[in-house]
KEMI-770506 format. One line per 2 residues: their letters; for each residue x, y, z of N, C-alpha, C, O. Coordinates in steps of 0.2 Angstrom, whole numbers, plus 2048, in hexadecimal, padded with zeros to 3 digits. Atoms other than C-alpha are relative to their C-alpha. Example, Ala and Ser with C-alpha at 12.3 -4.5 7.8 and 13.67 -1.06 7.14 Angstrom:
<recs>
as) 804 7FA 800 83E 7EA 827 804 806 800 809 805 803; 7FC 7FA 7FF 844 7FB 824 7FC 805 803 7FF 80B 804
</recs>
This chain:
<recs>
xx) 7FF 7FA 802 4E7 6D3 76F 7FF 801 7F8 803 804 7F4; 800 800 809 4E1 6D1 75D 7FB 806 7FD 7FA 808 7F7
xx) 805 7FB 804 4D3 6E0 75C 804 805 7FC 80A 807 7FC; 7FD 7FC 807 4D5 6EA 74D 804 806 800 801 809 804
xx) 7FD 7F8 7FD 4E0 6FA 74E 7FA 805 800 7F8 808 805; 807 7FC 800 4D2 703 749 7FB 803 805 7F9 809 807
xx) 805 7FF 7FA 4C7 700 756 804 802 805 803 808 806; 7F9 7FE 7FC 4D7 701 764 800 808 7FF 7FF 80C 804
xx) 7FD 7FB 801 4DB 711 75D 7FA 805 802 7FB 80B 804; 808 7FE 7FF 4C7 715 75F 7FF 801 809 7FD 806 80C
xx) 801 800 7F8 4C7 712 771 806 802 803 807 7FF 809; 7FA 7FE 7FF 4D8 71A 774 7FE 809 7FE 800 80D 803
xx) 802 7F9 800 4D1 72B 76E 7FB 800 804 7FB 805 807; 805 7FF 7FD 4C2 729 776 803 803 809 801 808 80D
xx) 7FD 800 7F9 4CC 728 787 805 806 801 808 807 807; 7FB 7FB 801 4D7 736 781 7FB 808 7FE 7FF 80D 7FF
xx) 804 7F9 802 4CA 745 77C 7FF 803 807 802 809 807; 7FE 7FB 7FA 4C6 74A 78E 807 804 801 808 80A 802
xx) 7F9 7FC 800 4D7 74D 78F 804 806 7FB 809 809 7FB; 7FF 7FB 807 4D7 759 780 807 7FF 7FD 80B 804 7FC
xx) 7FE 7FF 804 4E2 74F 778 7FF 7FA 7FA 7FB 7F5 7FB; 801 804 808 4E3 747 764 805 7FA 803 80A 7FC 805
xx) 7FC 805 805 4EA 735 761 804 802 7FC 804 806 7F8; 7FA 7FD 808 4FA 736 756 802 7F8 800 802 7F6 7FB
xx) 7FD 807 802 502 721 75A 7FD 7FF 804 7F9 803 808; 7FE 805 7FB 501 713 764 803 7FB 7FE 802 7F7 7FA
xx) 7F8 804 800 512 70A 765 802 7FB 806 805 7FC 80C; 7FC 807 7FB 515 6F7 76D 809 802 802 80E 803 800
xx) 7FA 7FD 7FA 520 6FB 77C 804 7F9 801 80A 7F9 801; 802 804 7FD 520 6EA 782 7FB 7F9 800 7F5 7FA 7FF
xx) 805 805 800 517 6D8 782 803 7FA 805 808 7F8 805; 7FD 806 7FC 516 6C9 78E 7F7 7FB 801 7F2 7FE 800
xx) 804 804 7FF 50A 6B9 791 7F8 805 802 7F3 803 800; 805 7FC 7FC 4FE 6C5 79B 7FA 805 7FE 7F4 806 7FF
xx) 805 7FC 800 4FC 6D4 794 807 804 7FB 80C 802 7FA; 7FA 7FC 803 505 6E2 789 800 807 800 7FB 80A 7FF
xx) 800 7F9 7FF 50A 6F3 78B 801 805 7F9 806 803 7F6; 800 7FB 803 509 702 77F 800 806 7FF 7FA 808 800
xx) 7FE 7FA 803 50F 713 77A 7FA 803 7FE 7F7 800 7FB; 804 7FD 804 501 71F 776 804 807 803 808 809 808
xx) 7FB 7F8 800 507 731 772 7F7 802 7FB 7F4 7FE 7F7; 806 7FC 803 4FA 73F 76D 803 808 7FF 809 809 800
xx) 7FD 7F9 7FF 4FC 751 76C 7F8 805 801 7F2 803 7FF; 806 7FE 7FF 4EF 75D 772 803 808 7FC 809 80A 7FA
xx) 800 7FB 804 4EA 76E 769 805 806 800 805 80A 7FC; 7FC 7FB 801 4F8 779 76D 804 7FC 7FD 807 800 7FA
xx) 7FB 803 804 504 76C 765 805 7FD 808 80B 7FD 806; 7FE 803 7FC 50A 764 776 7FF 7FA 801 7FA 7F7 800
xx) 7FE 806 801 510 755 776 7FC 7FC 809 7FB 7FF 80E; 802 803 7FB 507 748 781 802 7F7 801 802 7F4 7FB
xx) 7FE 807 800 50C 735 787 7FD 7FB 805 7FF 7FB 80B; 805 804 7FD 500 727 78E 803 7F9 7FF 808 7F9 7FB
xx) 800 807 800 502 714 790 7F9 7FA 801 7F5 7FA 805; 808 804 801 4F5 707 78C 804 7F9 802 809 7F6 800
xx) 7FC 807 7FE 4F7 6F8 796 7FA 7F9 7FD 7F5 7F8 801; 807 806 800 4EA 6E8 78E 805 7FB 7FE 80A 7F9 7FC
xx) 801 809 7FF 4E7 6D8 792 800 7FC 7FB 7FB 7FC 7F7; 805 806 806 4E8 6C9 787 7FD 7FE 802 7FE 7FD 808
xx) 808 804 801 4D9 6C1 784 802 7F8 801 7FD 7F4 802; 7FD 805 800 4E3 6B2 783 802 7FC 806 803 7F6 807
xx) 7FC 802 7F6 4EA 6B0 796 7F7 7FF 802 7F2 802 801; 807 803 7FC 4DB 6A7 79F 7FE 804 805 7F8 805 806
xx) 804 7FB 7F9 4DA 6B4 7AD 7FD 807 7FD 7FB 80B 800; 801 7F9 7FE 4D7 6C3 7A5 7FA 801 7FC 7F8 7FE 7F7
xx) 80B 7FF 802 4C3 6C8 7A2 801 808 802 805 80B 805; 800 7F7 7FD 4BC 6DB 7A4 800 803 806 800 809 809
xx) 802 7FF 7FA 4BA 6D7 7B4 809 800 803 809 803 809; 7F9 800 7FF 4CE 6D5 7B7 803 807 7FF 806 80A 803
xx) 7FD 7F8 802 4D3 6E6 7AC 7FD 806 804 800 80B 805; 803 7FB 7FB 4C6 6EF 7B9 803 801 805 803 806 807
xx) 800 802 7FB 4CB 6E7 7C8 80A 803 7FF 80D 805 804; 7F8 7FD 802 4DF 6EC 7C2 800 808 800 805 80B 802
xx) 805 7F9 803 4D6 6FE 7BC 801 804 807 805 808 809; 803 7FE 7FA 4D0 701 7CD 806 801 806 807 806 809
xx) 7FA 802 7FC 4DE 6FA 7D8 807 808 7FF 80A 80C 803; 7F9 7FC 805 4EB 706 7CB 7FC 807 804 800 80B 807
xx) 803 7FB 7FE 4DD 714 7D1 801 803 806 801 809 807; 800 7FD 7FB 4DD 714 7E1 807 7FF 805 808 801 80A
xx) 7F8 800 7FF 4F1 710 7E4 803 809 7FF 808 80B 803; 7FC 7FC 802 4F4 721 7DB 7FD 806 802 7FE 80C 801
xx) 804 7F8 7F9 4E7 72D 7E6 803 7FD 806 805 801 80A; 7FA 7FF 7F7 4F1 725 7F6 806 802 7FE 805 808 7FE
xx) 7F9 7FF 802 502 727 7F0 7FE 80A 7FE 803 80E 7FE; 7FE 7F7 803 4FE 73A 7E9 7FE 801 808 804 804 80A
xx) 801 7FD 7FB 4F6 73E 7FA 804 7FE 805 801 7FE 80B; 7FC 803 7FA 504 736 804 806 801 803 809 800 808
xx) 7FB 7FC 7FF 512 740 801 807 7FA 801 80C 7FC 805; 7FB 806 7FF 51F 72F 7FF 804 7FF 7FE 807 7FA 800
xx) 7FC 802 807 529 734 7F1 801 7FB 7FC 806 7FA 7F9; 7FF 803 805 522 729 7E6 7F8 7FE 7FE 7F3 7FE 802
xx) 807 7FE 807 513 727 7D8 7FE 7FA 7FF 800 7F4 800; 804 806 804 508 71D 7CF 7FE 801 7F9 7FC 807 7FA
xx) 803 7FC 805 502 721 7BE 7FA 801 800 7F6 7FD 802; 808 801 7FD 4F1 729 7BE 7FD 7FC 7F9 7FF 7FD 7F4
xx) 803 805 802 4E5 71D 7B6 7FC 806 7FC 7FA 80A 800; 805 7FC 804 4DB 727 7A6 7F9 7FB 7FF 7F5 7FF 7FE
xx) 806 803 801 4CC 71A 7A3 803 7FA 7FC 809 7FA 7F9; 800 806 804 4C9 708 79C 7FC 7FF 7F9 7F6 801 7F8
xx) 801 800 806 4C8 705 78B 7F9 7FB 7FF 7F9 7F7 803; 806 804 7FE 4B5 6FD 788 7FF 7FB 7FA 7FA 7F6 7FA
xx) 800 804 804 4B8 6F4 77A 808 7FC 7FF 80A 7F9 7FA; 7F9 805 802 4C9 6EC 77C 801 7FE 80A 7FE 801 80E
xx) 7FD 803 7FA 4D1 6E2 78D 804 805 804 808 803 808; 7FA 7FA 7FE 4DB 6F4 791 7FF 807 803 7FA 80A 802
xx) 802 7FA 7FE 4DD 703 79A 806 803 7FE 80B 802 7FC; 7FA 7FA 804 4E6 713 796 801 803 809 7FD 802 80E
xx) 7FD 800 7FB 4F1 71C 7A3 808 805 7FE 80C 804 7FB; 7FA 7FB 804 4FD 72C 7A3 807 7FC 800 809 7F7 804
xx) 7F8 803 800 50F 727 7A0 805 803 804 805 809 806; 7FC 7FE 7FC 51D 729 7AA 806 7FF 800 808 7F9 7FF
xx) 7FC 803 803 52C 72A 7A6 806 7FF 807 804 801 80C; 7F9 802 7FD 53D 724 7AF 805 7F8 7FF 804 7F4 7FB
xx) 7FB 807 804 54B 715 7B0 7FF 7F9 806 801 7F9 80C; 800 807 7FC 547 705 7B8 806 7FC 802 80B 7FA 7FF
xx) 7FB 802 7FC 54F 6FE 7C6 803 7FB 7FF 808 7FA 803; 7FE 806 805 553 6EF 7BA 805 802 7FE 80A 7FE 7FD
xx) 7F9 801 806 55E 6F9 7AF 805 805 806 80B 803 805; 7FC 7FD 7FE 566 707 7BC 7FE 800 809 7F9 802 80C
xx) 800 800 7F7 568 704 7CF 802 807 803 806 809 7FF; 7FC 7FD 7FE 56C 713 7D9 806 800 802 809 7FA 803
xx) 7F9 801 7FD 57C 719 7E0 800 7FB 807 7FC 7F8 80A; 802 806 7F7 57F 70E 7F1 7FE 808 805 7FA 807 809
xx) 801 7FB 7F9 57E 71E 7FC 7F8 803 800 7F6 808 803; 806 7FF 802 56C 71F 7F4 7FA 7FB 800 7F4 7FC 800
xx) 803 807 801 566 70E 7F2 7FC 7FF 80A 7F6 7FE 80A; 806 801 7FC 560 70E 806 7F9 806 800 7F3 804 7FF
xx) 803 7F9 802 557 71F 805 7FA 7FC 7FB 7F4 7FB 7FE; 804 805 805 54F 715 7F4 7FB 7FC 803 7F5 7FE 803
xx) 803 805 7FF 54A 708 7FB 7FB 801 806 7F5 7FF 806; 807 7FE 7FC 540 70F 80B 7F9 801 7FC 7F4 7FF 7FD
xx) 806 7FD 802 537 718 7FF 7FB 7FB 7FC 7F5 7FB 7FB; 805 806 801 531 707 7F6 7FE 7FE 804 7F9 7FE 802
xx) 803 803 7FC 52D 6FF 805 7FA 805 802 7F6 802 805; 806 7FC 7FE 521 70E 809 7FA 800 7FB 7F4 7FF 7FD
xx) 805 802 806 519 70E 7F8 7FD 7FA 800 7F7 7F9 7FD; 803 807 802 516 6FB 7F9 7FB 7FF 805 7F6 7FD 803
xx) 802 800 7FA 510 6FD 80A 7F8 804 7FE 7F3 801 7FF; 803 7FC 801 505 70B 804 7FA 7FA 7FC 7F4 7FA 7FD
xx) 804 804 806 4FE 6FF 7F5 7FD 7FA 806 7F7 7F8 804; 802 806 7FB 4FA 6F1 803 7FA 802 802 7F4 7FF 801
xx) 805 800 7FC 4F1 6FC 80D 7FA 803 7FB 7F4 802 7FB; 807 7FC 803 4E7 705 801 7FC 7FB 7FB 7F6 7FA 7FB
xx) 803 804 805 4E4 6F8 7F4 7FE 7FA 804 7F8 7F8 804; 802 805 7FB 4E3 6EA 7FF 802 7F6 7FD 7FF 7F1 7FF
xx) 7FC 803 803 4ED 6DD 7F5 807 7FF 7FE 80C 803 800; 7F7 7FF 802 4FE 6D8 7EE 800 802 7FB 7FC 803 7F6
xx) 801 7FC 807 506 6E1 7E0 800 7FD 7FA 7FE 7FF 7F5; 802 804 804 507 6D1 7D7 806 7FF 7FD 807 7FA 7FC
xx) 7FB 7FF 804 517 6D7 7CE 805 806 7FF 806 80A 7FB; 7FE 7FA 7FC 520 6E1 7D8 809 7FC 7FF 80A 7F6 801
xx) 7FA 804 802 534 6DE 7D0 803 807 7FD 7FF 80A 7FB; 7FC 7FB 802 541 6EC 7CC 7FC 804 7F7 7FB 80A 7F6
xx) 800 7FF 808 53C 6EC 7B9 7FA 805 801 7FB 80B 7FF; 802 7FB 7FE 52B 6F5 7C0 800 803 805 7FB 805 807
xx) 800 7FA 7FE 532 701 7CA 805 806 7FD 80B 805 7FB; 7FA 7FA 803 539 712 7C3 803 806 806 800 809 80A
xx) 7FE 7FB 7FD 544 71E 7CA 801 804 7FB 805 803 7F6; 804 7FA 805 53D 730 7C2 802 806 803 7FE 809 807
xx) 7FF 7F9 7FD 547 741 7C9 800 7FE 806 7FA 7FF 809; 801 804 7F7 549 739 7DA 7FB 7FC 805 7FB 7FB 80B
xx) 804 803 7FD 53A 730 7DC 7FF 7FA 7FC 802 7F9 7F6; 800 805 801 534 722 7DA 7F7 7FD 7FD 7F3 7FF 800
xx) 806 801 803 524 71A 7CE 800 7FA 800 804 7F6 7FF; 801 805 800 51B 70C 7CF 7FB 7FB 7FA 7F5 7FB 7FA
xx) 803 802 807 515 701 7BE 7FE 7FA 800 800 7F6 804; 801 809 801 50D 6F1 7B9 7FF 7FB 806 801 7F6 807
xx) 803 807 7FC 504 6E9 7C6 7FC 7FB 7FD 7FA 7FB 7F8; 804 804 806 4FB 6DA 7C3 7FC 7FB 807 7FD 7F6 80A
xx) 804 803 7FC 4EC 6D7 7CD 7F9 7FE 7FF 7F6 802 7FD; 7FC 804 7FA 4E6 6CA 7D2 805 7FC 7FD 804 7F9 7F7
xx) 7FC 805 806 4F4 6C0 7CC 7FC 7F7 804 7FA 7F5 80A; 802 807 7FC 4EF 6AE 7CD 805 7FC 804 803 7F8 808
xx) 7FD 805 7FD 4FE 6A6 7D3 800 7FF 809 801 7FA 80C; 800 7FF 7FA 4FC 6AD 7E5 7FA 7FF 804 7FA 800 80A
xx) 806 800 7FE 4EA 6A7 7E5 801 7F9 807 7FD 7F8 80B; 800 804 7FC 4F3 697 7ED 7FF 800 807 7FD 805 809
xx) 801 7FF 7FA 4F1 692 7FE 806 800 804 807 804 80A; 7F7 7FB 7FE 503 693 801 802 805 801 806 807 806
xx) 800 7F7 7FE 503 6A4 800 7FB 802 806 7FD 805 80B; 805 7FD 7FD 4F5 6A9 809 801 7FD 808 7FE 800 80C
xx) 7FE 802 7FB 4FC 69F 818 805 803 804 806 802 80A; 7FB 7FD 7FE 50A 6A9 819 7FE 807 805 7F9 80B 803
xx) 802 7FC 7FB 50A 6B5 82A 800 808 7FC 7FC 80C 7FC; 800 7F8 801 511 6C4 820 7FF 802 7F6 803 804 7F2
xx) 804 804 809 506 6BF 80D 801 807 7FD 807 807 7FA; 801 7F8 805 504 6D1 806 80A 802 7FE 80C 801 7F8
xx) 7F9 7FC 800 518 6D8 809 805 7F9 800 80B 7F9 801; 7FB 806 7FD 520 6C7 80B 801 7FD 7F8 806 7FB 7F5
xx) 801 801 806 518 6C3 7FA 803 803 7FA 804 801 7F4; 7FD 7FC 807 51E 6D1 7EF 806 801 802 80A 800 7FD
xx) 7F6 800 7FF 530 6D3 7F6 802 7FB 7FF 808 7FB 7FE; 7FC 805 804 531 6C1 7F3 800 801 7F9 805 800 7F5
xx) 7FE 800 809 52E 6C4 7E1 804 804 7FD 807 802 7F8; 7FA 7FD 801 53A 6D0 7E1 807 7FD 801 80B 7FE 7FD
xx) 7FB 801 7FE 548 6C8 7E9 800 7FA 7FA 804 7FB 7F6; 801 803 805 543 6BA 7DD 803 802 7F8 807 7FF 7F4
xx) 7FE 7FD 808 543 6C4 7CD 809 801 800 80D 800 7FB; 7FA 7FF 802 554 6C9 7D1 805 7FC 801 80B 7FC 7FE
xx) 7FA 806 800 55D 6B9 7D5 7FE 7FD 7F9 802 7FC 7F5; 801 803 807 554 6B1 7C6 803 802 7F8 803 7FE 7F3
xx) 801 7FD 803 558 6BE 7BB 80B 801 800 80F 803 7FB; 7F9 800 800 56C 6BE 7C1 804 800 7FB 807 805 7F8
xx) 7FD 801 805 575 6B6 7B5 800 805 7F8 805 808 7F5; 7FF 7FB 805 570 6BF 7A7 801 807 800 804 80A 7FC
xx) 7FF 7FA 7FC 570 6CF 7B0 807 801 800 809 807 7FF; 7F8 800 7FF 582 6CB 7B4 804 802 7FB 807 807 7FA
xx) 7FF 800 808 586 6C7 7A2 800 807 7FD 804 809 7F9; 800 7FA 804 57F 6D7 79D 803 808 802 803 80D 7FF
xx) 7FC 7F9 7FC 588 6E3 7A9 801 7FF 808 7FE 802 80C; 7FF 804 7FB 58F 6DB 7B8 802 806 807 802 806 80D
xx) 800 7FB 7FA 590 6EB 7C1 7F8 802 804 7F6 803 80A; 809 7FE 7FF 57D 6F0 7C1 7FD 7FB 804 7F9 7FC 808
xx) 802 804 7FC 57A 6DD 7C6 802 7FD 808 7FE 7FA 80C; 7FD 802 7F9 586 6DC 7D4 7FA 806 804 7F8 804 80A
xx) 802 7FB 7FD 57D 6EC 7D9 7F9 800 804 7F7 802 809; 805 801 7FE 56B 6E5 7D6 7FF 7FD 807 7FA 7FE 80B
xx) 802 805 7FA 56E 6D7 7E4 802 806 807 800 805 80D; 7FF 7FD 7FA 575 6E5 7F0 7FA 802 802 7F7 7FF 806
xx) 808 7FE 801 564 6EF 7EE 7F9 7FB 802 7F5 7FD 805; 804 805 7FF 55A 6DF 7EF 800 7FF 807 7FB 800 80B
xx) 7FF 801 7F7 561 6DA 801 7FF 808 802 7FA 808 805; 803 7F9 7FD 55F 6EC 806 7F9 800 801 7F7 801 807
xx) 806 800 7FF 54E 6EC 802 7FB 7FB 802 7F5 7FD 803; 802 806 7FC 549 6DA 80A 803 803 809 7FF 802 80D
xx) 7FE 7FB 7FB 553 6E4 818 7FA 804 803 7F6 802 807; 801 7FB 800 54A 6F3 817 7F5 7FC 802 7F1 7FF 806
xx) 804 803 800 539 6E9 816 7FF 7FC 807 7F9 7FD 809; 801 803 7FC 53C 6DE 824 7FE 804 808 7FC 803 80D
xx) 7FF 7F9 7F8 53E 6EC 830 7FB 803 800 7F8 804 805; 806 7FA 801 530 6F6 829 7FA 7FC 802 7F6 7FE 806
xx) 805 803 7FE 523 6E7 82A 7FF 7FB 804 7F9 7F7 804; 800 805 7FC 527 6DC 836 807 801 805 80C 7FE 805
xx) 7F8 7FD 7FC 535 6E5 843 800 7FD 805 806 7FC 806; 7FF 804 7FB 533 6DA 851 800 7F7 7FE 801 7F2 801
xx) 800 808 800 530 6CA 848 803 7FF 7F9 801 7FA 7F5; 7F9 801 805 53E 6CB 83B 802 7F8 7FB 802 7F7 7F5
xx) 7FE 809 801 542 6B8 83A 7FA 7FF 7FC 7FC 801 7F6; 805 801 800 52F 6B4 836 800 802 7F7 801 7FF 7F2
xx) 800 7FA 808 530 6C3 827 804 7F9 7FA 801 7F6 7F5; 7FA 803 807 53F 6BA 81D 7FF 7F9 7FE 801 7F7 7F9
xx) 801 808 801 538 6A7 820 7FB 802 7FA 7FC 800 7F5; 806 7FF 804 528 6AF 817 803 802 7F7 7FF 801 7F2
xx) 7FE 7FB 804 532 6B8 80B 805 7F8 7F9 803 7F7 7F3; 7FF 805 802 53D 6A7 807 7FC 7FA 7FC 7FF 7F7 7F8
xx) 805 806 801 52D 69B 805 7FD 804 7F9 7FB 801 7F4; 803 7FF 807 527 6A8 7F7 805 7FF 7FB 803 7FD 7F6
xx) 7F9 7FF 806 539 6A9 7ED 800 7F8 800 804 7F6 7FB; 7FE 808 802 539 694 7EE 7FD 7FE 7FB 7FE 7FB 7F6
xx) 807 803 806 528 693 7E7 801 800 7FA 800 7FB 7F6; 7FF 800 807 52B 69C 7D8 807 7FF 7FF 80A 802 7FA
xx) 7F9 804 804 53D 694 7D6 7FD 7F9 7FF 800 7F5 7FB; 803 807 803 533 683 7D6 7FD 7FF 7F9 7FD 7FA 7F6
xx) 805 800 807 527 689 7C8 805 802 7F9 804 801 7F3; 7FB 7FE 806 537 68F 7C0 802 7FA 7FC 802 7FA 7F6
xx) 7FE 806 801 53E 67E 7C1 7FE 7FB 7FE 801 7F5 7FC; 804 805 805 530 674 7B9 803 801 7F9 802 7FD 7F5
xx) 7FD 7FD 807 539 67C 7A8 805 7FA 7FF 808 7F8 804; 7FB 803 801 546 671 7A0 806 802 7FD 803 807 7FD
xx) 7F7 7FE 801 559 675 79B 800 808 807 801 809 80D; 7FE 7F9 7FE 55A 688 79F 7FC 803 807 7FF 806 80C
xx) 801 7FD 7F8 54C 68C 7AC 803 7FD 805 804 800 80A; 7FD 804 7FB 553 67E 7B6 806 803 803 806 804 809
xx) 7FC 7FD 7FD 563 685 7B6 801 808 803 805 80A 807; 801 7F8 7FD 55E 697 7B9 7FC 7FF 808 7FB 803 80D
xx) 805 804 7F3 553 68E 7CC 805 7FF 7FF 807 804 7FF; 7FB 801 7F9 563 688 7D1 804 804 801 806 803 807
xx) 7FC 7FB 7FF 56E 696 7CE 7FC 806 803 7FF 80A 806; 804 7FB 7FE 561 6A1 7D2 7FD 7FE 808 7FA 803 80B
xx) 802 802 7FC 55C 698 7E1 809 801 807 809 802 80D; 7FA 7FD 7FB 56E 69B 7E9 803 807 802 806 809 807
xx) 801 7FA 800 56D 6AC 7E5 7FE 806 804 800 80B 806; 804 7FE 7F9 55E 6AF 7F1 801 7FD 805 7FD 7FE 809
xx) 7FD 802 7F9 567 6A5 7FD 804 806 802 802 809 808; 7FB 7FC 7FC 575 6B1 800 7FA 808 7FF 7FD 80E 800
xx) 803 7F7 800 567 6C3 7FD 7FD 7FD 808 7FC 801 80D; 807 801 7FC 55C 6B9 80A 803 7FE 80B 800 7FD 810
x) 7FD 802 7F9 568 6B5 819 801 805 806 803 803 80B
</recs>
């Protein structure tokens, strides 16, 4: 992510003029080994304000080529014409174009609070949770992949529904044959990752609001619930063996780390013992 502002700034209006609106910033939201997210705010000629997000790729991470931001581009595109025509109560951001000189594409913004930092009430959390399993369901069928990184942090709840952000396709780690052996690969895959991120993520979570976290893991089990039922109703058992085998994997990869991720696999690892039973 080293190209010049200049240029960035260059292919960020360019992607914003159809839309009749001017450039005014772009502001780092976000950064992680992968890729990094961005702020773009513009204003178009009546003086209304406008708000975009630019997601690029570092150049740096081995997977990612123009052929990866297309293939992410396209996937983003065709997620957010099923979901508008599906009537699901819940979105996608619609995708603006890919930047032709940088690793990035641009993409309206949407605002709301991720199920990271606020859980619903309980008497709304099942309600929630259908409506992600329909959405995910949705992205399976249309896209025909996993969401890659499918985990509370991107998902927003926005005026009573629900948004979905930050896939990451294809991710490599799923390329195993581990996975792909698994009966229920697609759905088994990304709500491991979710049950995952959230035992992993416990302790400090606790630390930081012991209310919110107790509440995370209620949500969690619900939604491995809510999942098992939705894509595997007769063969229940089979779901959660699947769902297990992915949440170990990555607590193994956890556990190659020394002092701390170590201790975050074992404690995190008991965690998704009791969401998983």
């Amino acid at each position: 992510m080293t190209q010049p502002r200049d240029k960035l700034e260059q292919g960020v209006s360019a992607l914003l003029e159809p839309e009749g609106v001017s450039l005014s910033g772009i502001e780092r939201l976000a950064s992680g080994t992968q890729s990094a997210i961005e702020l773009v705010s513009g204003n178009s000629s009546d003086g209304i304000a406008h708000a975009f997000v630019l997601k690029r790729f570092s150049p740096q991470y081995a997977y990612n080529s123009r052929e990866a931001v297309r293939t992410e581009y396209e996937a983003l595109s065709t997620f957010h014409r099923a979901l508008d025509g599906a009537n699901l109560g819940c979105k996608a951001p619609e995708p603006l174009g890919i930047l032709e000189n940088d690793l990035a594409y641009l993409m309206r913004y949407e605002s709301g609070t991720p199920l990271s930092e606020r859980v619903p009430e309980r008497r709304q959390v099942a309600k929630v949770c259908v409506i992600i399993i329909r959405g995910l369901d949705c992205f399976h069928r249309s896209v025909g992949a996993i969401y890659g990184d499918f985990q509370p942090g991107n998902v927003l709840l926005s005026e009573g529904r629900i948004v979905f952000l930050d896939m990451t396709i294809p991710n490599p780690f799923y390329q195993n044959e581990q996975f792909r052996r698994l009966q229920y690969f697609f759905p088994a895959t990304d709500i491991g990752y979710w049950i995952y991120t959230v035992s992993a993520q416990f302790l400090r979570a606790f630390a930081k609001d012991s209310w919110q976290a107790l509440k995370q893991l209620d949500m969690a089990r619900e939604l491995v619930c809510e999942a098992a039922q939705f894509f595997a109703a007769t063969d229940q058992a089979h779901f959660y063996a699947d769902v297990r085998a992915v949440v170990a994997a990555h607590f193994q990869r956890l556990s190659r780390g020394s002092g701390k991720g170590w201790l975050l696999s074992v404690f995190g690892r008991s965690v998704a013992v009791s969401l998983l039973r």
